[in-house]
C-alpha positions in Angstrom: -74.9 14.7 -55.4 -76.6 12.9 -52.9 -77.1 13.1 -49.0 -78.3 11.2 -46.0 -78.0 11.9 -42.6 -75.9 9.3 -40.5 -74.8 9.6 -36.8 -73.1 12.2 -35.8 -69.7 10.5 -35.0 -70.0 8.9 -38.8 -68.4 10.8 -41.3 -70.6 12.0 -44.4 -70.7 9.2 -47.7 -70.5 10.5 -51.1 -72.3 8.5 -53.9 -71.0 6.2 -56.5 -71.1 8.6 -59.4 -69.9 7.1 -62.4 -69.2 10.2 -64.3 -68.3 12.7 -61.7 -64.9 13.1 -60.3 -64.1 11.5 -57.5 -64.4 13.1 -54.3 -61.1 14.1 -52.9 -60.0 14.6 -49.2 -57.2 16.9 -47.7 -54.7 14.6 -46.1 -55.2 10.7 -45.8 -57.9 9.2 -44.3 -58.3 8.2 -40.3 -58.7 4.6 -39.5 -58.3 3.1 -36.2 -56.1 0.2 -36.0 -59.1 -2.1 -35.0 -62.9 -1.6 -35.2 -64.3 1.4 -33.5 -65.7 0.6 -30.0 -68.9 -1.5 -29.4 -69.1 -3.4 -33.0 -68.9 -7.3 -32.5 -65.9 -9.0 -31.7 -64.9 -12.5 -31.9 -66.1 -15.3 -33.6 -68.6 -14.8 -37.2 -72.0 -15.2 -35.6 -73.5 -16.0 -38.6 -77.0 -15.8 -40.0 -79.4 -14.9 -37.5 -81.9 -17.6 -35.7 -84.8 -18.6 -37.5 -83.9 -17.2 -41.0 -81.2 -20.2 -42.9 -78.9 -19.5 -45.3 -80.5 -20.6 -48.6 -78.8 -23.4 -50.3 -76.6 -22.7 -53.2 -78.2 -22.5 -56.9 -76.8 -24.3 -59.9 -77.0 -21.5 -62.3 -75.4 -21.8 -65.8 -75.2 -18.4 -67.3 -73.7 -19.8 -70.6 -77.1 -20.8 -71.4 -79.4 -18.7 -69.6 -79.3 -14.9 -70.0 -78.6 -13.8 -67.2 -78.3 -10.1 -65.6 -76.8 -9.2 -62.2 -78.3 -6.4 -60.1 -76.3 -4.5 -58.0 -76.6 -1.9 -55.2 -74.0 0.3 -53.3 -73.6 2.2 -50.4 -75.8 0.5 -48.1 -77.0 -0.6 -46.1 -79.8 2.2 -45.3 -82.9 2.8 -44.1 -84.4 1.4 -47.2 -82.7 -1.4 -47.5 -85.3 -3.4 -46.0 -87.9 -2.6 -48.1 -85.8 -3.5 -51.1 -85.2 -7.0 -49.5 -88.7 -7.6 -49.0 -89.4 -6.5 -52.4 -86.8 -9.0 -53.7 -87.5 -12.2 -51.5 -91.4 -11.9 -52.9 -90.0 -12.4 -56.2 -87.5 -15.0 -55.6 -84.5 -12.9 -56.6 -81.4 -12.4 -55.5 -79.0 -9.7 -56.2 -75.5 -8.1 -54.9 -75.1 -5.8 -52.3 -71.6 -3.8 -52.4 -71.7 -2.3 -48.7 -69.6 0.7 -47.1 -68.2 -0.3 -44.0 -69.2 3.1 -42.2 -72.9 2.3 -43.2 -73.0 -1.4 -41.5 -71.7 -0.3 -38.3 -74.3 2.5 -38.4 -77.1 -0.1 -38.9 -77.9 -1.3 -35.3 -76.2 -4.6 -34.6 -75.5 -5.5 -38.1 -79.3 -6.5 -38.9 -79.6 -5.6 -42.5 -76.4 -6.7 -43.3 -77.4 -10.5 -41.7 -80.7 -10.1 -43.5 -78.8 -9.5 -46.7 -76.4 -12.5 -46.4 -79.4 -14.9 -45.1 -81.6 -14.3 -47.6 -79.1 -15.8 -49.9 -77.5 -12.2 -51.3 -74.2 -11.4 -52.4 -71.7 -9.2 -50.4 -69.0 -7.2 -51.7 -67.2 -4.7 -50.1 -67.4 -0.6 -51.1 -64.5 0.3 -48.7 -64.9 1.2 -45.1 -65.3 5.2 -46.1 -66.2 5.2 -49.9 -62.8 7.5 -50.5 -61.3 7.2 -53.9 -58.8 4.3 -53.8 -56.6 5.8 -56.2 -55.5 8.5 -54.3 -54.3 6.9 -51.1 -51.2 5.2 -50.6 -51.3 1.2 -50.4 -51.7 0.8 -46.5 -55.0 3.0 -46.8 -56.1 1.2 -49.2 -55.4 -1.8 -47.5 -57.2 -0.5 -44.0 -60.1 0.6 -46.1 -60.8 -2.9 -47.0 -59.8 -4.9 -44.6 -61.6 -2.6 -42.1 -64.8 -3.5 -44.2 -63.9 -7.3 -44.7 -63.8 -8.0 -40.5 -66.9 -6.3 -39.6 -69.4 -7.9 -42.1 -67.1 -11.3 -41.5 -68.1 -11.1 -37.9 -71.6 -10.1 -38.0 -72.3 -12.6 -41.0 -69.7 -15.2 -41.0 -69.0 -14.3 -44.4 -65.5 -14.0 -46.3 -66.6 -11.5 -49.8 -65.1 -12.7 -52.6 -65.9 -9.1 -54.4 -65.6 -5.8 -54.3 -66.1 -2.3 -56.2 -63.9 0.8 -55.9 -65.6 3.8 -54.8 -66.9 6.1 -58.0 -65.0 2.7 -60.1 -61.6 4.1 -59.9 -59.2 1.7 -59.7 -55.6 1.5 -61.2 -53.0 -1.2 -61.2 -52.0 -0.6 -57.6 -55.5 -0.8 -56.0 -55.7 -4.3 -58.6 -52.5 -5.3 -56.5 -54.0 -4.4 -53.5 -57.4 -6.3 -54.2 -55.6 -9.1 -55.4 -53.7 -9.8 -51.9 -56.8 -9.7 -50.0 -58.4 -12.0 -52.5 -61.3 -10.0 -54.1 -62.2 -9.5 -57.3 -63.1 -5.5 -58.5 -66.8 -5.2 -60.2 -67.5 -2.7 -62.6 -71.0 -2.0 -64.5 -71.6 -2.0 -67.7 -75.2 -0.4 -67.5 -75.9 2.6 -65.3 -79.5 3.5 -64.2 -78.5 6.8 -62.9 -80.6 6.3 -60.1 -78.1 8.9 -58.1 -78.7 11.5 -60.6 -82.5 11.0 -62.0 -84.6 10.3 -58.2 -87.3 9.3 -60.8 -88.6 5.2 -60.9 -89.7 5.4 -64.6 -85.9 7.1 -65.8 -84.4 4.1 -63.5 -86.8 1.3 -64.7 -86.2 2.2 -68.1 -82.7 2.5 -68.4 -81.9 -1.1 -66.6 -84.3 -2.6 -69.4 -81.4 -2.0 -71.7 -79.5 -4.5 -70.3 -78.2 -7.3 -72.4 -77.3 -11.3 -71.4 -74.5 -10.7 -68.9 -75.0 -7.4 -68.1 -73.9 -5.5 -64.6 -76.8 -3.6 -63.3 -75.5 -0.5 -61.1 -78.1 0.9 -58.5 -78.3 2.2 -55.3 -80.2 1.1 -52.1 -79.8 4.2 -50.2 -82.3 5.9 -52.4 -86.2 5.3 -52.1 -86.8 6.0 -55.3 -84.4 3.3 -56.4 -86.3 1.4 -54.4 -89.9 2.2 -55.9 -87.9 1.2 -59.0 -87.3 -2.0 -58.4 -90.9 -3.6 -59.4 -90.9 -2.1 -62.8 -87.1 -3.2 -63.1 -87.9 -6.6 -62.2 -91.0 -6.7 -64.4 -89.4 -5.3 -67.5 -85.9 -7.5 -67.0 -88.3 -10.4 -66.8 -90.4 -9.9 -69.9 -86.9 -10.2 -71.8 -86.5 -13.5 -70.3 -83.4 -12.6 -67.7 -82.4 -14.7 -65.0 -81.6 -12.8 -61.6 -78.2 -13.8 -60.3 -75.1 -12.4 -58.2 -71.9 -11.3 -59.6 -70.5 -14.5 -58.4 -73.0 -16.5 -60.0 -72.5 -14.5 -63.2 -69.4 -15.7 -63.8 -69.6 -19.3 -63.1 -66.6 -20.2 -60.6 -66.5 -16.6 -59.7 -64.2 -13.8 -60.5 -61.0 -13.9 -60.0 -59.1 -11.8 -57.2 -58.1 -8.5 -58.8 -59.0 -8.7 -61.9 -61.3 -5.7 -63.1 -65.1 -7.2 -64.7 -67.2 -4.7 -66.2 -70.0 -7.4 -67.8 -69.6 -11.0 -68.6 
């Protein structure tokens, strides 16, 4: 299992571990009826000065093989590094963020760097609680929670998201369906929260095949140091780096469950 430390009046995230059970609470999850005191309000602001939105790519992964990385439970505190590590190589990827993790990042910057450097966002729930075992309205909260915060920091509405630990049932497909997101699976698994070891990570994404789901996570620096080789190994095979949306052409649709194209 893995651990960070986050502010004190943040409550403690568990990883997305594919093959562990999920983590259960006693009771029902907490949420305040609006954002917590001192996050944004009003209007999206957008991308931040100085750093554009990149322009939309006309990517056709019927004919290119194409492979879509993917990184939960961000943002962190090496986040950053990761985005550097991806703008020098021109690629972009999807970022699946927990709604307690942005409004611990100070005003929203990674998240606005994610989204201006031409990223993918999805939302990973507002407290990364198993979906399946809350009744409709939490689920509901632990989305929409998610969905307003990054809309006002970023001015972006996701179009995706991925249950926590990728437990979902037909109710939370219900539920994902009315607020208009479509749930993403993985279809290859790095590990990366199990095995803090780059080689291990590298080499297990290098079994991807032409459509394939990358899962990772940004919250660890070894996942991180991974990256490079990941990149390197991925690109030797001829893959084309692309977001889940991109990936599926004219996107996913809203609650549907994709595991690889």
């Amino acid at each position: 299992m893995r651990v960070w430390v986050l502010p004190v009046a943040l409550l403690a995230l568990a990883g997305c571990v594919s093959h562990a059970p999920p983590r259960r609470e006693p009771g029902h999850p907490i949420l305040p009826a609006a954002l917590p005191a001192g996050l944004p309000t009003g209007q999206p602001t957008g991308a931040p000065a100085g750093r554009p939105v990149p322009a939309g790519r006309d990517v056709d992964c019927g004919l290119l093989k194409c492979v879509a990385l993917t990184f939960d439970d961000g943002p962190s505190r090496h986040t950053g590094g990761l985005l550097d590590l991806l703008r020098q190589r021109a690629v972009r990827a999807t970022f699946f963020v927990v709604g307690e993790m942005v409004a611990a990042d100070r005003h929203g910057e990674t998240v606005r760097r994610i989204a201006a450097d031409g990223h993918e966002l999805g939302n990973h729930s507002w407290s990364h609680l198993s979906l399946t075992g809350l009744p409709r309205r939490a689920v509901k909260r632990q989305l929409t929670h998610t969905e307003h915060l990054v809309r006002q920091l970023t001015g972006v509405r996701m179009q995706v998201m991925r249950p926590p630990y990728g437990s979902t049932d037909a109710r939370v497909a219900a539920e994902t369906r009315r607020e208009g997101l479509a749930q993403i699976l993985w279809n290859v698994d790095t590990f990366d929260w199990r095995d803090h070891e780059p080689a291990k990570v590298a080499a297990r994404a290098a079994h991807a095949r032409p459509g394939s789901i990358i899962l990772m996570h940004d919250i660890h620096r070894s996942t991180v140091k991974a990256v490079p080789a990941v990149l390197d190994r991925l690109a030797a095979k001829g893959f084309t780096f692309v977001t889940v949306s991109e990936l599926y052409g004219n996107g996913p649709v809203p609650g549907r469950t994709y595991g690889a194209r």
